[in-house]
N, C-alpha and C positions, 0 to 999 in steps of 0.2 A: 335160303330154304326153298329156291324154287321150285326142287322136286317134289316138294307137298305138291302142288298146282300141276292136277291129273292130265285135262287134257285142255285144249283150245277147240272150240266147234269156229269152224271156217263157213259163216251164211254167204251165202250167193251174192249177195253184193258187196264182200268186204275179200275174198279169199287170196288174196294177195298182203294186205296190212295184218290177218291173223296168220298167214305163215312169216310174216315178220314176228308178229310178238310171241308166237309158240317157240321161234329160235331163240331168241333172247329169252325168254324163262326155262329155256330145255324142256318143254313137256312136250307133250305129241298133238298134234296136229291130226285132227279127226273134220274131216270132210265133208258136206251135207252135198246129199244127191237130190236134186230136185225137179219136179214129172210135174209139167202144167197141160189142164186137162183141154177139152176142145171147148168147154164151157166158161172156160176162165180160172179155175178152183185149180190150187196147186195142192203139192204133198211134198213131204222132206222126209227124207231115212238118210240116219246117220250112220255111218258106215264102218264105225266103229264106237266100241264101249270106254266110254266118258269119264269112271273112275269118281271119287269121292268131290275134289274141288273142280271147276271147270269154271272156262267164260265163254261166251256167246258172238262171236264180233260178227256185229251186221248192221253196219251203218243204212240209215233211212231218208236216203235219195231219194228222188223221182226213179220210178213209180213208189212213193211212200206209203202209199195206202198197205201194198204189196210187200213190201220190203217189212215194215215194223208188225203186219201179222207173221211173216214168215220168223221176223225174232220169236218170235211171241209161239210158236209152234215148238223150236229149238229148243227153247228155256223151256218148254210146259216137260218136254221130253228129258230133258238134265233132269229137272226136278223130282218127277215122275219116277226116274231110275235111282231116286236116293242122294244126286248130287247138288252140293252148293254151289250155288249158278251165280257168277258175276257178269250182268250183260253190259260190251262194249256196243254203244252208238257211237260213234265218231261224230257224226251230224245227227241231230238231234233234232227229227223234226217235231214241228208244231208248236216250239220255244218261242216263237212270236204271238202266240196265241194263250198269255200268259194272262191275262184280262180280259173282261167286255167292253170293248172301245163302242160300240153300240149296242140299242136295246136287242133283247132276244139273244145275243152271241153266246154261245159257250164257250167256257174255258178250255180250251181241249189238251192242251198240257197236263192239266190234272185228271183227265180219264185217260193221259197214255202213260201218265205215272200210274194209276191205279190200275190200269190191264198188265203190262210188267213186272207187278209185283204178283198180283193174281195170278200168271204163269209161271211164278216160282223165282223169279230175281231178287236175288236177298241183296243186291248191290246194284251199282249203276255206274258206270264212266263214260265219260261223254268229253268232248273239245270243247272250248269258247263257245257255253250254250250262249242264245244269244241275249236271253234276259235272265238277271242273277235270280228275279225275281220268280222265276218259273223252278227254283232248285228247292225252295219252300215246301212245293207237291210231293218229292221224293225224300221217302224216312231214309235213304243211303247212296248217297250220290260223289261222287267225284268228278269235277269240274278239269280236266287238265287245259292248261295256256299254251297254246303254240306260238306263243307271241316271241320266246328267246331261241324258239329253232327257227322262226322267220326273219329274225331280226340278223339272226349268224349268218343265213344265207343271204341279205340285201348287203350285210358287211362283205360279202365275198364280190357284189357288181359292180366294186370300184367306183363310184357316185363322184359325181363330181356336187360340193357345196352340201351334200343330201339334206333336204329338208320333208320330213313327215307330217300329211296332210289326213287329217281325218274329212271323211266326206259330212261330216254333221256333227253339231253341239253335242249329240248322245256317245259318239266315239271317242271321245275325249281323252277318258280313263286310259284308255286302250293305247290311243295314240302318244301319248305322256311316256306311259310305261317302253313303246317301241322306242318313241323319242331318247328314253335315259341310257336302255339297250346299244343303242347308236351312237350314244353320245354325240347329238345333236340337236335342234330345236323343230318345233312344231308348230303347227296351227291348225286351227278348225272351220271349215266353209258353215254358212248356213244354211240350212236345207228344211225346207217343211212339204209334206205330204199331205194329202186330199184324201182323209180317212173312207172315204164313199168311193172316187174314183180311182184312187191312187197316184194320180197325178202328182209328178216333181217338179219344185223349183229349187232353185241356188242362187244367194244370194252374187251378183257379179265381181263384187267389189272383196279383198284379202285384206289381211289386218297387218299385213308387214309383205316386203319387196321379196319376191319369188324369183327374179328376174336372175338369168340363168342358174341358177339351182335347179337340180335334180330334185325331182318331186318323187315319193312311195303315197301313194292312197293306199291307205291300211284300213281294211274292214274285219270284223270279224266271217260275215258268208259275201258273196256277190249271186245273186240270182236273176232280175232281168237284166242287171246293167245298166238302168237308167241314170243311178244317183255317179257309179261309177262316169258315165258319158259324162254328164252334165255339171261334175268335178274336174274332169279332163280339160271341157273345153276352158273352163271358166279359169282353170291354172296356164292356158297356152295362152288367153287373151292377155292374161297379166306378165307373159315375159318369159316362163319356164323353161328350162332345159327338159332333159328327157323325165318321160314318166311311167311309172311302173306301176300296176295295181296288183298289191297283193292282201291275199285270207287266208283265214283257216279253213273256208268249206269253197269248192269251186262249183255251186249249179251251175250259173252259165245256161237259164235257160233258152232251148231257140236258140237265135241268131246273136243272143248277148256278147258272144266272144268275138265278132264279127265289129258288132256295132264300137265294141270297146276299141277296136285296133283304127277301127277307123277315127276314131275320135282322138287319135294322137300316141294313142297308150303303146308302151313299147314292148310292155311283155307284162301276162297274166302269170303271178306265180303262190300256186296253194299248195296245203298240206294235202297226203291222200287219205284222206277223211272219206273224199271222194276217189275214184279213179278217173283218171284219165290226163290226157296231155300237158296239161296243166298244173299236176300233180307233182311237184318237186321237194315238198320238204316231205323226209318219211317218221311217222309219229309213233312208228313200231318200236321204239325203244321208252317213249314217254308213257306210253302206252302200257307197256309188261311193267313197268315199275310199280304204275296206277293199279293195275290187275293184283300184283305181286302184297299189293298194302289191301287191298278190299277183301280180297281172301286169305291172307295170313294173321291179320290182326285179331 
């Protein structure tokens, strides 16, 4: 019934994964034109009529701040015009901000579920948010996994031995799941973080022989790259074959992609959650199905 599902609004940071999923639902593909002023303040017109059901897809990158007001503009404007607005985030920022790890912090997950629905989002789809516990905030959300389109594409790099390596005790789940996908086994480094500084360490020592097997570091995002680096090294000291880091979200802030290749790593490979080089698996089909169920139900 995808022709109920009026139009796709294509935001500024996504308009390539929403003329993927406008194709796979057959709806039309509406466009946002967007005018930033010399003061910083932008404006969006859409550039065409949106019709009764619509989604929103505008994943929230760097610049975030930017990016989930200019969602947040989209949706107010569906809404506005009478449409039921299903908004796609691909990346979902501010999912790590799902508690107070220290005094004063706010929650800030729970005021950007609360501003999205306040714009008129009567639904929410989103990739491997990265805590389940942040899905709480939102009365309608859709979680998709890109774990069995990333898992299909490491089946296709011919691995020698493959062994999947989560970078820390919390990826676990995650890496099990890729592990079963691959049919193959896994393990977990340990890793703890410096809530103040952010500072990493990883424990040196692996719970079983790495020694030439192909290593996948499966994360759900990579952002500076540290834990990634300092997984790297700590799989080359122990004997590793080649290594590959792959996610669902590719920031890559800075010099990350850099420091990564140097530290051993032989290819970065994400969904386009994000854009860019690094963008190899496409979520444009996981995507309109997710769309296809939040407004047809």
């Amino acid at each position: 019934m995808a022709a109920d599902i009026s139009s796709i609004v294509a935001g500024p940071s996504s308009p390539e994964l929403a003329a993927g999923i406008a194709k796979h639902l057959g709806a039309k593909l509406v466009s946002a034109e967007l005018r930033v002023f010399s003061d910083g303040e932008s404006k969006i017109r859409l550039t065409a009529s949106i019709g009764k059901k619509c989604a929103v897809v505008q994943s929230a990158y760097p610049p975030t701040d930017t990016h989930l007001l200019q969602a947040m503009m989209m949706i107010k404007k569906c809404a506005d015009d009478g449409a039921e607005v299903c908004a796609v985030i691909p990346y979902l920022a501010y999912a790590r901000q799902d508690r107070a790890f220290l005094e004063g912090e706010s929650v800030s997950v729970a005021l950007v579920a609360k501003l999205l629905a306040a714009a008129g989002a009567k639904s929410v789809v989103t990739v491997d948010i990265h805590s389940e516990a942040a899905l709480a905030f939102f009365s309608s959300i859709t979680n998709v996994s890109s774990m069995p389109l990333l898992a299909a594409h490491a089946a296709s790099l011919k691995l020698k031995d493959a062994l999947v390596v989560s970078p820390d005790t919390g990826g676990i789940p995650r890496a099990q799941q890729f592990a079963r996908l691959l049919k193959t086994d896994m393990t977990a480094l340990k890793k703890s973080r410096d809530r103040t500084t952010g500072e990493v360490t990883v424990e040196q020592r692996i719970d079983m022989d790495v020694s030439g097997r192909d290593a996948i570091l499966i994360d759900d995002m990579i952002s500076s790259g540290g834990s990634i680096v300092k997984a790297a090294e700590v799989l080359r000291k122990n004997g590793a074959g080649k290594i590959y880091a792959m996610c669902a979200h590719a920031l890559l802030i800075g010099d990350a992609a850099s420091k990564i290749a140097a530290a051993g790593v032989q290819e970065i490979i994400a969904t386009n959650s994000i854009p860019g080089r690094h963008a190899k698996v496409d979520l444009s089909k996981a995507l309109a199905e997710a769309v296809r169920k939040a407004l047809l139900l």
